[in-house]
N, CA, C and O atoms as a DFTB+ gen file, in Angstrom:
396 C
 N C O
     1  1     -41.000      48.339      33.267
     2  2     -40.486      47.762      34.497
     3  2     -41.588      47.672      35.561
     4  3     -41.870      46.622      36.138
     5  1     -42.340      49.150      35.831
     6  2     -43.338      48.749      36.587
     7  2     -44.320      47.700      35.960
     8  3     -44.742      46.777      36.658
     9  1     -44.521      47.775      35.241
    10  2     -45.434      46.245      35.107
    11  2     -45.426      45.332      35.147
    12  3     -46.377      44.646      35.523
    13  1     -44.155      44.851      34.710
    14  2     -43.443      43.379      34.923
    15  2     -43.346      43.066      36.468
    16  3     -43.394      41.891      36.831
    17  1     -43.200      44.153      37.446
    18  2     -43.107      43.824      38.986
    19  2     -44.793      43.623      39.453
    20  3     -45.273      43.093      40.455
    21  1     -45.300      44.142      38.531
    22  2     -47.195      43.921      39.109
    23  2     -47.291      42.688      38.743
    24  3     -47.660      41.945      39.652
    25  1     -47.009      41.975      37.307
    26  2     -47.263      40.893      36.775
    27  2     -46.733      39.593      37.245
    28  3     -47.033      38.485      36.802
    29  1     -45.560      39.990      38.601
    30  2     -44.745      39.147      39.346
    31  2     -45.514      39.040      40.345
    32  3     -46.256      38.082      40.566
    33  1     -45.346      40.321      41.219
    34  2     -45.952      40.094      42.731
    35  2     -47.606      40.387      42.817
    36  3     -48.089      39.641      43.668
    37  1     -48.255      40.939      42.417
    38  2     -49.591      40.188      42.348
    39  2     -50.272      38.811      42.584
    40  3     -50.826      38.442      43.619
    41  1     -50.069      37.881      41.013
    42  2     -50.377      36.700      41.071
    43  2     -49.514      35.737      42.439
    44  3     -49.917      34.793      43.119
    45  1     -48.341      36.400      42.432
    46  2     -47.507      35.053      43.594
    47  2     -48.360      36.169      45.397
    48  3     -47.930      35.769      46.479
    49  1     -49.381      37.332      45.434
    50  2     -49.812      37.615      46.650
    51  2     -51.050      36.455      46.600
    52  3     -51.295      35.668      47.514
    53  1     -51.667      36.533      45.490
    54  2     -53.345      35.962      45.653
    55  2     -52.866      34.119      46.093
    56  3     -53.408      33.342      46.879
    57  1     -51.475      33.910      45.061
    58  2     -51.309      32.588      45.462
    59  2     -50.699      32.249      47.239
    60  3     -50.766      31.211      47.897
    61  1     -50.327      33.127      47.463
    62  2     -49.808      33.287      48.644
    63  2     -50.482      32.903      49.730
    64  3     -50.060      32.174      50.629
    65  1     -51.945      33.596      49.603
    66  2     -53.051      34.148      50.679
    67  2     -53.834      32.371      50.149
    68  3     -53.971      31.505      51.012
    69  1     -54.119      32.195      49.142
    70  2     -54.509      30.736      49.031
    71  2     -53.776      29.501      49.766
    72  3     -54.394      28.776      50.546
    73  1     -52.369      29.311      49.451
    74  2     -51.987      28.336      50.151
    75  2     -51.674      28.812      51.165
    76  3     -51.898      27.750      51.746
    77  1     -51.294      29.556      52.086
    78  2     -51.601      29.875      53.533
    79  2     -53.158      29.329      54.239
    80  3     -53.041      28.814      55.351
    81  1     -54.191      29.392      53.821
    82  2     -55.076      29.171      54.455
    83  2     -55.483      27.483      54.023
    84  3     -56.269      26.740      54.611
    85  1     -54.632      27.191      52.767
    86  2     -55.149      25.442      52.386
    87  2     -54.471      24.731      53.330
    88  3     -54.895      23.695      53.842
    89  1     -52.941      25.503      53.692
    90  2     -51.631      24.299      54.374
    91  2     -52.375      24.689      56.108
    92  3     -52.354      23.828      56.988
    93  1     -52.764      25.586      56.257
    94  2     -53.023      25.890      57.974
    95  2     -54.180      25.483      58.270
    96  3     -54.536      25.392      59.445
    97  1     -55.025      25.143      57.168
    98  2     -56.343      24.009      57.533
    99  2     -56.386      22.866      57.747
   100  3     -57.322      22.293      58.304
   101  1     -54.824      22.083      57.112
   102  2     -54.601      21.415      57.356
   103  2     -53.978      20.632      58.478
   104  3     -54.220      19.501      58.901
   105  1     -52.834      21.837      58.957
   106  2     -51.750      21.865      59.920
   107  2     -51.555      22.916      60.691
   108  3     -51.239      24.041      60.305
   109  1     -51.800      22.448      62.156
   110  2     -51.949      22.885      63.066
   111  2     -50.278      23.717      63.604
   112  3     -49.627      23.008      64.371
   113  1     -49.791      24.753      63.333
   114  2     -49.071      25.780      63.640
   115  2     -48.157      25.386      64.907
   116  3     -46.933      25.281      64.832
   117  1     -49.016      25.152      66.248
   118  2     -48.118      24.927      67.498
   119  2     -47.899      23.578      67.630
   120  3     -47.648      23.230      68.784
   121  1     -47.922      22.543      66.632
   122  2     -47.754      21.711      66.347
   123  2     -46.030      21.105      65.653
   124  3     -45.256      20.151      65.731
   125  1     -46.137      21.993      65.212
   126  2     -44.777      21.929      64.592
   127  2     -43.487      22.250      65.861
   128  3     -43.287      23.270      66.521
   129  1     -42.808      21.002      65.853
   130  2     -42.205      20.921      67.131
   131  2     -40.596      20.600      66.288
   132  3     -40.319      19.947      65.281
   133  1     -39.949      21.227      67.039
   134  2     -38.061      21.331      66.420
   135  2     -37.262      20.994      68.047
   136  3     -37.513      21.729      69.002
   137  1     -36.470      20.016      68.155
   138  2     -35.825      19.727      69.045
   139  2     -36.873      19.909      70.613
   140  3     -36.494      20.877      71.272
   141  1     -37.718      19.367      71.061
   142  2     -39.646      19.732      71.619
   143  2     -39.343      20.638      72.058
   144  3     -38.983      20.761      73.228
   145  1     -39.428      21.751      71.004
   146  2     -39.754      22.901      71.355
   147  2     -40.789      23.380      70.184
   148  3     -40.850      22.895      69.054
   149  1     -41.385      24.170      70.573
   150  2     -42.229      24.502      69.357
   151  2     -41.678      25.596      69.012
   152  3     -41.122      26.453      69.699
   153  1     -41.945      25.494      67.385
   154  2     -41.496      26.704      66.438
   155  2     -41.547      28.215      66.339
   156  3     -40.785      29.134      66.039
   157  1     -43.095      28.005      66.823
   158  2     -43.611      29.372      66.691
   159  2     -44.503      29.206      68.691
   160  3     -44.963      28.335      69.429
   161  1     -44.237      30.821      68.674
   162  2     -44.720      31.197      69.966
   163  2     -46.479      31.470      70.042
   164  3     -47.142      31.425      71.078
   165  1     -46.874      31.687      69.002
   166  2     -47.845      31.817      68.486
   167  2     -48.603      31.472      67.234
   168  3     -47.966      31.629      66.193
   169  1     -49.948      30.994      67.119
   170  2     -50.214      31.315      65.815
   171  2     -50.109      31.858      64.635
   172  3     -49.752      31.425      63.539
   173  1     -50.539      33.061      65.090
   174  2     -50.308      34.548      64.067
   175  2     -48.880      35.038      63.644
   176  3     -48.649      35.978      62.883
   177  1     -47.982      34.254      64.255
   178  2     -46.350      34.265      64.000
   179  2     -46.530      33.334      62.623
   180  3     -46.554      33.594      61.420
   181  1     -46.648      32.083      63.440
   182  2     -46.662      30.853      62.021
   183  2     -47.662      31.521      60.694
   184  3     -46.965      31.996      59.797
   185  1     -48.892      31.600      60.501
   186  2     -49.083      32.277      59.754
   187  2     -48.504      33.440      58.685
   188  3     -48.421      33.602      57.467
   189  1     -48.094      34.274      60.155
   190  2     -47.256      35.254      59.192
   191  2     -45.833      34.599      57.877
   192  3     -45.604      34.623      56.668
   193  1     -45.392      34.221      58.817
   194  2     -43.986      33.346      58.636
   195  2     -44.573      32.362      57.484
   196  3     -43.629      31.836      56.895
   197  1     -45.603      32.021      57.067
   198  2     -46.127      31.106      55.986
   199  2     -46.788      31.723      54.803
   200  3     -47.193      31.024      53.875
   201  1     -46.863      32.549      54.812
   202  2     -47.257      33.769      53.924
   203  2     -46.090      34.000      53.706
   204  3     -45.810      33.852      52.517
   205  1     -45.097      34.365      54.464
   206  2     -44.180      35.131      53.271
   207  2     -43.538      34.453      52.884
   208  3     -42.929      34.835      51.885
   209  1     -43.262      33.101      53.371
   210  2     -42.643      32.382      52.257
   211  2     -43.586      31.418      51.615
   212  3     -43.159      30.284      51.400
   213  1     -44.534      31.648      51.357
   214  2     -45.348      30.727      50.379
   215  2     -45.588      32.331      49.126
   216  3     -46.100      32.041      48.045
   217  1     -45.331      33.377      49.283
   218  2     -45.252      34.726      48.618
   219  2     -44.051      34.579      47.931
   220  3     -44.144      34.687      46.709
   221  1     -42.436      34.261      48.608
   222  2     -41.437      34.255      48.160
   223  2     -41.328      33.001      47.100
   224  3     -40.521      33.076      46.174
   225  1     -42.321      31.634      47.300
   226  2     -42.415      30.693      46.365
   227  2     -42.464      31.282      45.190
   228  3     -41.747      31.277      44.189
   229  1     -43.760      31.953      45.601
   230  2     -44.830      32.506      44.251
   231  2     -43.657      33.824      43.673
   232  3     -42.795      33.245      43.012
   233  1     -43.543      34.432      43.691
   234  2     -42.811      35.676      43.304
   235  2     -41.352      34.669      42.780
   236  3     -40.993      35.239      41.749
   237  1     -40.636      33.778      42.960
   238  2     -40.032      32.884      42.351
   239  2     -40.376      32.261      41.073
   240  3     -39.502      32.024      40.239
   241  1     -41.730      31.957      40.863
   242  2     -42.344      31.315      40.302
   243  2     -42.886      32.178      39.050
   244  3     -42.839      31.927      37.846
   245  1     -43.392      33.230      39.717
   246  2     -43.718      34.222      38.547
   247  2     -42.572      35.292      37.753
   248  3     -42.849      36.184      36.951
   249  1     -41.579      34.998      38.120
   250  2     -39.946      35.863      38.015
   251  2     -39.754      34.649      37.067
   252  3     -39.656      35.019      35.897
   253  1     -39.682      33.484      37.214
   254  2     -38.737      32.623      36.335
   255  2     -39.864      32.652      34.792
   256  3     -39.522      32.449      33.627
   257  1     -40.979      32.914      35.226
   258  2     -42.244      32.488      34.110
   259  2     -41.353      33.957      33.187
   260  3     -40.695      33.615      32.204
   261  1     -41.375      35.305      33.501
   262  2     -41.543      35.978      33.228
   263  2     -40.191      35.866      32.380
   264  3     -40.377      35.712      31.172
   265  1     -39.106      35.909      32.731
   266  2     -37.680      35.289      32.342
   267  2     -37.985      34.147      31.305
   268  3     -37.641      34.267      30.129
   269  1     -38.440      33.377      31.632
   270  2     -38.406      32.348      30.152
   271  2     -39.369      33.056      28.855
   272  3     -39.301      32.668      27.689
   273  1     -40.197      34.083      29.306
   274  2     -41.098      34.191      28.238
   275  2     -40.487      35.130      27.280
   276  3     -41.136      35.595      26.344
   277  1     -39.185      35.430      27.508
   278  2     -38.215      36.617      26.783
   279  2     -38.492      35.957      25.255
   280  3     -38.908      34.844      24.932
   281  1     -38.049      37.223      24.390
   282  2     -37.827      36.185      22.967
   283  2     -36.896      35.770      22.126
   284  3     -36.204      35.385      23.069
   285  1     -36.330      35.531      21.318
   286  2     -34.914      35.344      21.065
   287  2     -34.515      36.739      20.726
   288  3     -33.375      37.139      20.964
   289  1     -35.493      37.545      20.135
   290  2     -35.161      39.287      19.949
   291  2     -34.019      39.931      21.114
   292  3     -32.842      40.293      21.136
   293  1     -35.247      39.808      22.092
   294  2     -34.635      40.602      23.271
   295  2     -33.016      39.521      23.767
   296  3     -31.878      39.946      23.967
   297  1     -33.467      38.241      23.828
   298  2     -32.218      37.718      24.298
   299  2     -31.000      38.019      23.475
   300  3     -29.991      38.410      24.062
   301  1     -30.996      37.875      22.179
   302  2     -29.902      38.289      21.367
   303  2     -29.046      39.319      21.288
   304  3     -27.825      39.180      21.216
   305  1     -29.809      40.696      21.300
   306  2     -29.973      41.914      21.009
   307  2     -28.387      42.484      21.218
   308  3     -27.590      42.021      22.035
   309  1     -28.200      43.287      20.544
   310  2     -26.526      43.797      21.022
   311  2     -26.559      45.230      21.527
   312  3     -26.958      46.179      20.853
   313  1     -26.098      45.303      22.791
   314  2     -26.418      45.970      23.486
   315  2     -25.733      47.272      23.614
   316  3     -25.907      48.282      24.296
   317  1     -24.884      46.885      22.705
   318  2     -23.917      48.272      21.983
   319  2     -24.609      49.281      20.883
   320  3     -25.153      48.530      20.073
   321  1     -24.791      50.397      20.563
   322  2     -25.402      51.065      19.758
   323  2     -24.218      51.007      18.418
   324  3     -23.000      51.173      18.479
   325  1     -25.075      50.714      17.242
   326  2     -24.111      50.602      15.909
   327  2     -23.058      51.453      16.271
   328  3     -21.893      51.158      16.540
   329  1     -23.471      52.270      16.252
   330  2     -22.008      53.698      15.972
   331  2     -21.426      53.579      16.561
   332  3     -20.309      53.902      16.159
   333  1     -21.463      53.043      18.033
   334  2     -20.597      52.880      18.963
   335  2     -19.692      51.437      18.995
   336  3     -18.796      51.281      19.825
   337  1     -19.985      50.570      18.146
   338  2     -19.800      49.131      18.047
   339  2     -18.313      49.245      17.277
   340  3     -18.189      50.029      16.336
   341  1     -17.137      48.376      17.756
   342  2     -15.888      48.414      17.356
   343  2     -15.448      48.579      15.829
   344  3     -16.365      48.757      15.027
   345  1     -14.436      48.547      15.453
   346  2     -14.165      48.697      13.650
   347  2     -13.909      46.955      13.098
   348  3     -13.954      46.815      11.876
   349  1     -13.683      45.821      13.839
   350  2     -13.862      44.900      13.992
   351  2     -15.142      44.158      13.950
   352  3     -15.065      43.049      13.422
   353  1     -16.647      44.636      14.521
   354  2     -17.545      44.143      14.971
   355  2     -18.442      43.870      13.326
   356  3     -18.667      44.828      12.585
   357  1     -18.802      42.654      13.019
   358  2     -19.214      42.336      11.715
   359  2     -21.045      43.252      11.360
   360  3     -21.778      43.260      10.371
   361  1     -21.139      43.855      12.652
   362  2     -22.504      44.707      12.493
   363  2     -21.878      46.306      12.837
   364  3     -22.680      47.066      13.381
   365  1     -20.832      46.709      12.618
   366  2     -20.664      47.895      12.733
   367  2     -21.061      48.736      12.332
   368  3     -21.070      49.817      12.919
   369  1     -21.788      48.426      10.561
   370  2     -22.291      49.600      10.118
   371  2     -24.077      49.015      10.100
   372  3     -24.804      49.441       9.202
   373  1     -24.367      48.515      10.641
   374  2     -25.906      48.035      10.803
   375  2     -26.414      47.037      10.216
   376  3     -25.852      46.550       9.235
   377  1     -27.250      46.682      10.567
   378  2     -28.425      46.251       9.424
   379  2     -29.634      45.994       9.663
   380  3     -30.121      46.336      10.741
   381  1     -30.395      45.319       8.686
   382  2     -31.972      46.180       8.923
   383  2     -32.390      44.910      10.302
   384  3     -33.345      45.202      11.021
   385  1     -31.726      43.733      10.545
   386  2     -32.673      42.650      11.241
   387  2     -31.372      43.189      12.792
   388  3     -31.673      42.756      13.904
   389  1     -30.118      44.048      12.670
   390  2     -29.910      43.978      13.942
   391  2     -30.529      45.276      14.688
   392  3     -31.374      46.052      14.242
   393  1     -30.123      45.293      15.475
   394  2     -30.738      46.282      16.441
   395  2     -29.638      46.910      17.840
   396  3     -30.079      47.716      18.658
């Protein structure tokens, strides 16, 4: 578990800190005007506020990667232990490919 959360939020921080500084080189922060008012009171607000959701992209992004890369093993898997599995259940008494 801990690794799978490094292997998430890691790559979506470095991507984070990248497009924060590609989109704000581009676009000027007190610029961004909503009903003429501007958005942010400050710079370092907008910034902030663009990082974490260009983080929440990425951490989206690396959550769904991580989710599709399951295998049909794990997706299948019955999550009941044999012995415990009903008198009905066609794997009740095991076998060598279930689990």
């Amino acid at each position: 578990m801990y690794f799978r959360c490094i292997t998430v939020f890691w790559p979506s921080f470095i991507i984070a800190g990248v497009a924060d500084v590609l989109f704000f080189t581009l676009f000027d922060p007190l610029q961004f005007i909503y009903e003429e008012e501007p958005v942010f009171a400050s710079r370092l607000a907008a910034y902030t506020v663009g990082f974490f959701l260009f983080w929440l992209m990425g951490i989206g992004s690396s959550a769904l990667t991580c989710y599709f890369q399951r295998g049909a093993d794990d997706i299948n898997r019955c999550p009941i232990l044999p012995s415990q599995r009903p008198d009905d259940c066609p794997n009740k008494g095991g076998c060598d490919d279930c689990k």
